[in-house]
C-alpha positions in Angstrom: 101.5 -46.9 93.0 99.0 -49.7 92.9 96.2 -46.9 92.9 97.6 -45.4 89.7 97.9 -48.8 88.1 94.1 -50.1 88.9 92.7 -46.9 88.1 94.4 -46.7 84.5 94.3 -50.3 83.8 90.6 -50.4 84.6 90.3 -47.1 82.5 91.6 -48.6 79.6 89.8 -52.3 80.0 86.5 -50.6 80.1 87.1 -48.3 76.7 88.1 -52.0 75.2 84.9 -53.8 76.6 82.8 -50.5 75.4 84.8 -50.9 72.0 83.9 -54.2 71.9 80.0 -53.8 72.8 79.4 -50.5 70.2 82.1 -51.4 67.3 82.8 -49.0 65.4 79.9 -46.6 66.1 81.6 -45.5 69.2 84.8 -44.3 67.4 83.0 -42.7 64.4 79.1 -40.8 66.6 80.3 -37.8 69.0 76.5 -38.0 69.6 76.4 -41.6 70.8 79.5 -41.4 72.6 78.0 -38.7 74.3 74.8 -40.8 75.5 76.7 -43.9 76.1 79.1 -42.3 78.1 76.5 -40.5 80.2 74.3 -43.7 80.7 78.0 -45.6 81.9 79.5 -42.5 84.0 77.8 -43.1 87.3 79.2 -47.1 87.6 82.5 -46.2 86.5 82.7 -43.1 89.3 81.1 -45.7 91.6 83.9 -48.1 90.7 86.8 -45.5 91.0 85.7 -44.4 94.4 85.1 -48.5 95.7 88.7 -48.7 94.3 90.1 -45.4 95.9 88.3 -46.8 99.1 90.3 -50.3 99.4 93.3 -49.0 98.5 93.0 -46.0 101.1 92.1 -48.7 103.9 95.1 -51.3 103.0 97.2 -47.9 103.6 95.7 -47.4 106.8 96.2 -50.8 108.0 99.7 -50.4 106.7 100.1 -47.2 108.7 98.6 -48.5 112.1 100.1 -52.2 112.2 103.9 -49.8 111.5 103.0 -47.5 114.7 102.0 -50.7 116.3 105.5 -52.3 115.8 107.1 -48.9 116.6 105.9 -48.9 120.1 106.2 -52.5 121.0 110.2 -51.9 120.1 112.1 -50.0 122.8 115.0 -49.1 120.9 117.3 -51.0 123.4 120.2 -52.8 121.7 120.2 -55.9 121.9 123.2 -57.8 124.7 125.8 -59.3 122.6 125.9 -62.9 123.5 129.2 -63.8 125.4 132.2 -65.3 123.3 132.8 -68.6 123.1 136.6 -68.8 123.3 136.8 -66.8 126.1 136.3 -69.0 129.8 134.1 -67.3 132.1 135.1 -65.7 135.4 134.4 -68.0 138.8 134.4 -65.6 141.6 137.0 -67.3 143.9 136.3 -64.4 147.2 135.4 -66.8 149.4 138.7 -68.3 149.9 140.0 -65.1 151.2 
């Protein structure tokens, strides 16, 4: 979910920084959006992927350090600690 949210967030910051830069002209000129956006396309499919790439390898952490933790735990339950109120057993056998 974190993917999806970068990816559209840094969509939409770098239409308001290229806003920003042109003004106007890149709202109004087909042609210059055309050759801005082919002179900016490369960085911002560079950027995507860098962005694709750390997210993908926090996941795979994520994954590993869960198997991890799945076969360090043996499933056993746990022994349920001995009551309080109740006196413990002394073996008396000996006296027989």
């Amino acid at each position: 979910m974190r993917y999806v949210i970068s990816f559209t967030a840094s969509l939409f910051a770098c239409v308001a920084i290229m806003i920003g830069i042109y003004g106007e002209a890149m709202m109004k000129d087909t042609a210059f959006i055309q050759k801005v956006g082919l002179a900016i396309e490369p960085f911002m499919m560079l950027y995507q992927f860098m962005l694709f790439f750390f997210f993908r390898t926090r996941i795979v952490k994520y994954v590993h350090n869960l198997d991890v933790i799945d076969k360090n735990n043996d499933n056993t339950p746990p022994t349920p600690p001995a009551k309080k109120d109740q006196k413990e057993q002394k073996d008396f056998s000996y006296f027989r």
